[in-house]
N, C-alpha and C positions, 0 to 999 in steps of 0.2 A: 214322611217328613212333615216333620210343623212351618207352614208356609205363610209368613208375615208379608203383609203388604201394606206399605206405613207412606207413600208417595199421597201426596195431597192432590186430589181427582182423581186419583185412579182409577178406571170402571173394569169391574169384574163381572163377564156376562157367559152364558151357557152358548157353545157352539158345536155342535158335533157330539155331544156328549163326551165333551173339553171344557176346562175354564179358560176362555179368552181374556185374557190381564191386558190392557191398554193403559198406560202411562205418556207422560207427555213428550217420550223421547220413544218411546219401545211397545210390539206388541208381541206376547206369547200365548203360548197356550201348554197346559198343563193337564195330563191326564190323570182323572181322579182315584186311581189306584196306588200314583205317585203321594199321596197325601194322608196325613193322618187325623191334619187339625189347619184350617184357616185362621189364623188371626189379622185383625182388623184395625188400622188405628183410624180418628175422626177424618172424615174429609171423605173418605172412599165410597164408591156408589157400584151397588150390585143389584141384580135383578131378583125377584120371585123365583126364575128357575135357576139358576145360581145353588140358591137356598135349598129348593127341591132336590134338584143333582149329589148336594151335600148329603141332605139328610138321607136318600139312598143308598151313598155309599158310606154311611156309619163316618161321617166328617163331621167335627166341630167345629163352628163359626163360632171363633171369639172377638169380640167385642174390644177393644182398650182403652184408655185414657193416654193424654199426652206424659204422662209419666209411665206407661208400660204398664199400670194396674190393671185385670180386667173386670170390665162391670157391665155387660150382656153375654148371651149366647145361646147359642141355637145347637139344638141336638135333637135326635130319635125322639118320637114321645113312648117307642114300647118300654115295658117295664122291663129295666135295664140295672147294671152294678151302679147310678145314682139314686133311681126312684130306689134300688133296697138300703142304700146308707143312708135318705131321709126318714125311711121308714124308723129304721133303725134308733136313727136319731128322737122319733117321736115315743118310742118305746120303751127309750130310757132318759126321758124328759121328765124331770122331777123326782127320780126314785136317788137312793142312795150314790149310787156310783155316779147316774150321772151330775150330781150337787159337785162329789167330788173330783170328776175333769174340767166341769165347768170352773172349779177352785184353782187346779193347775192353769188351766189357761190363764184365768186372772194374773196369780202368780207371775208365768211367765212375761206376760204383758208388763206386767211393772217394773218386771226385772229389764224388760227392753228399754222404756221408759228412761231407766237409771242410768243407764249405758248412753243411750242417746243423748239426754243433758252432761254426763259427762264427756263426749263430743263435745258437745258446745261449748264448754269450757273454753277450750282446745283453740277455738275456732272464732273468740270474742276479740274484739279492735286491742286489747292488749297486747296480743301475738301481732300485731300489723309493723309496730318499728321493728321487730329482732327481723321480721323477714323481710320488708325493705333492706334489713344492711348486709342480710347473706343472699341476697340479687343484685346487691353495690359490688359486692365480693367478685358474683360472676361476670360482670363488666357491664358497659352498656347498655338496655335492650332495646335493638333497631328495627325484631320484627316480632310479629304475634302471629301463631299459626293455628286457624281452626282446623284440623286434621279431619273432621267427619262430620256430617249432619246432626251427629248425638253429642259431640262435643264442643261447645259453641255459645254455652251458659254466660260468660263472666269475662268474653271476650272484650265486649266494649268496657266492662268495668276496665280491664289492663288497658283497655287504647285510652280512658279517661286517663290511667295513671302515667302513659308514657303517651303523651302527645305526638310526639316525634316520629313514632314506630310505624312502621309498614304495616299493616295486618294482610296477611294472604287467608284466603278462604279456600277449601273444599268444596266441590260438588257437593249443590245442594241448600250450603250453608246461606249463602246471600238472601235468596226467598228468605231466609226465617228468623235472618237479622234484623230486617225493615228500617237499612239506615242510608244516610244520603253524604256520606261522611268522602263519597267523592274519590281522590285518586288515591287517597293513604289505604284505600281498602280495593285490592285485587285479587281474582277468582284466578286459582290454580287451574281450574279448567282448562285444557287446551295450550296452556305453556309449555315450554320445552327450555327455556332458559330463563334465568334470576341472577341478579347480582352475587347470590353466595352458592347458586346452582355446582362453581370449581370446588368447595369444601362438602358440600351436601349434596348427594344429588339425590333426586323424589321422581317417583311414580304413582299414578291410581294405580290400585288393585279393583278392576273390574270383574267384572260378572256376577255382581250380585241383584238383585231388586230391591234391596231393605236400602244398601248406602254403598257408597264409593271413598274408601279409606286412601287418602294420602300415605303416601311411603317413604322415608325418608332415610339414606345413611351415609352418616359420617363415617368418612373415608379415612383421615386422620389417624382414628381411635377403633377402624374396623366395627363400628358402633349400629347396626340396624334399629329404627325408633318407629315403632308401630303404636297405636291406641289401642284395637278393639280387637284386633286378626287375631291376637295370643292373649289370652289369660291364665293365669295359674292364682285359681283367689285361694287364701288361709282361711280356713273356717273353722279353728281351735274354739276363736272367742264367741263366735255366730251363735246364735240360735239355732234349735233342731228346723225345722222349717227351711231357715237358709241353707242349712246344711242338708239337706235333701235337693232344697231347688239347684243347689251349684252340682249335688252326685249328677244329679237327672242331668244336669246340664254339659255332665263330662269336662267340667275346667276348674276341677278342685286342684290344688296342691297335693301331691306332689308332680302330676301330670303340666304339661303344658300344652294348651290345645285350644283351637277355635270354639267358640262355643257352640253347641248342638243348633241352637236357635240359628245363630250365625251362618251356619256350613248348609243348613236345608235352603238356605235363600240365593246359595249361588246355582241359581239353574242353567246360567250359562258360563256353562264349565270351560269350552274352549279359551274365553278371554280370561277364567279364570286361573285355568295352568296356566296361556303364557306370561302373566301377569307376575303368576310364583317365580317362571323359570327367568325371568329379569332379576327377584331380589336376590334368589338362588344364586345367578349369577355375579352378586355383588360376593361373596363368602366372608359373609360378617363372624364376625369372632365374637362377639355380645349383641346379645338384644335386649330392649329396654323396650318396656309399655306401658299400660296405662293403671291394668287392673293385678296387683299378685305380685310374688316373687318375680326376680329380672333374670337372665340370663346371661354370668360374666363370662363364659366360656363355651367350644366348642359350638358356637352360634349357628353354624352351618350345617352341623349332624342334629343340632335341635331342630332348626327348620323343616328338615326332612321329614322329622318326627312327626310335627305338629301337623305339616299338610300332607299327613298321608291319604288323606280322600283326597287330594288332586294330584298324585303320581301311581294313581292304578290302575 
């Protein structure tokens, strides 16, 4: 499994010929057989042997950025399927063919380019009154919900726009808001009830080490509202690239599915079956998320689908 560790302080140290993971709440240990690749985001502190342990058992230590980029890493120095694709690479530096990939990529790059500003289009203060008036459409808004640690971006821009509104927060989120904004803003953590809890009811989905997803479903409309747990992304219009990173990552369309990164990070499985067998327990008839096609139907034989690594 690819095992992200993204908690700020974390330390990852060599125990046993174990990785010992301490976080501010939890401590595991993980055996290096279980592993294929360490990823790393800023903040986290590991040892010399750590690193040694890795590179004996043919593990990757990567490196990230606060955007998921990565930009260090640590591997084997034997001459391995990298050292022969640089080689490679220098081999056909300069010569005909390679002028002409180097041409495609170009290519490709500007063609992304195009695509991206026409995004931005899309996305300029223009578009800000139509979509004020179809959020007037859906009625008042009295709360703001960060659902995850990764989702959290442009929350306080909505609480600038709706003064009024409640914001609830997810584990996690509050560290990395850095706001002082007082009682309008409460951490779901540890609640068991809310004002609108009779129409909605919500759960974490525990056991993971990356993050802690709020769970939400309207009962009403038999409606389950997840962020990150299910993706099913289109990648018609994507780039080749993306469209490899989504195959690899198992949550292409037409499939519906946790993503591979996702699923290797719940190492503690028991909180995270019983966590399923609650939502399970709701028998949603849609599910709606954040990333992909949604789910208007049969919600409950998707669900099953989707977590089939935690009912086996």
């Amino acid at each position: 499994m690819e095992l992200y560790i993204t908690d700020l302080g974390t330390t990852v140290k060599k125990r046993d010929d174990l990785f010992e993971i301490t976080t501010s709440e939890k401590k595991v240990a993980v055996a290096p057989q279980k592993i294929k690749s360490l990823v790393l985001a800023k903040g986290i502190f590991l040892t010399t042997d750590v690193i040694k342990l890795a590179v004996e058992n043919n593990i990757d230590i990567v490196i990230i950025d606060d955007f998921g980029n990565p930009y260090g890493r640590f591997w084997q120095s034997k001459f391995g399927s990298t050292a022969n694709i640089r080689r490679k690479q220098l081999e056909i530096f300069g010569t005909p063919k390679g002028i002409e990939i180097a041409k495609q990529i170009l290519i490709q790059k500007i063609k992304n380019c195009a695509e991206h500003l026409e995004d931005l289009k899309i996305k300029r203060e223009a578009k800000k009154e139509f979509l004020d008036e179809k959020i007037k459409e859906l009625g008042e808004i009295e709360h703001i919900v960060a659902p995850n640690k990764y989702h959290y971006s442009y929350v306080l821009d909505w609480y600038k726009h709706y003064p009024d509104a409640k914001v609830w927060l997810a584990k996690g989120v509050s560290s990395k808001l850095k706001t002082d904004e007082g009682e309008n803003f409460v951490s779901l953590d540890n609640i068991s009830k809310t004002s609108w809890s009779e129409e909605i009811l919500f759960t974490p989905f525990k056991g993971s080490i990356a993050m802690e997803e709020m769970v939400f479903f309207h009962k009403k409309s038999s409606t389950l509202i997840l962020t990150d747990l299910i993706e099913s992304i289109e990648v018609n219009k994507l780039p080749l690239l993306y469209k490899l990173v989504f195959k690899f990552g198992d949550n292409k369309y037409p499939k519906f599915r946790t993503s591979r990164d996702l699923r290797s990070s719940f190492i503690f499985k028991k909180q995270a079956k019983d966590s399923y067998s609650k939502i399970e327990s709701w028998k949603p008839d849609k599910i709606v998320f954040s990333h992909g096609k949604i789910i208007l139907e049969n919600g409950t034989e998707k669900l099953k689908e989707v977590f089939y690594w935690l009912r086996k």
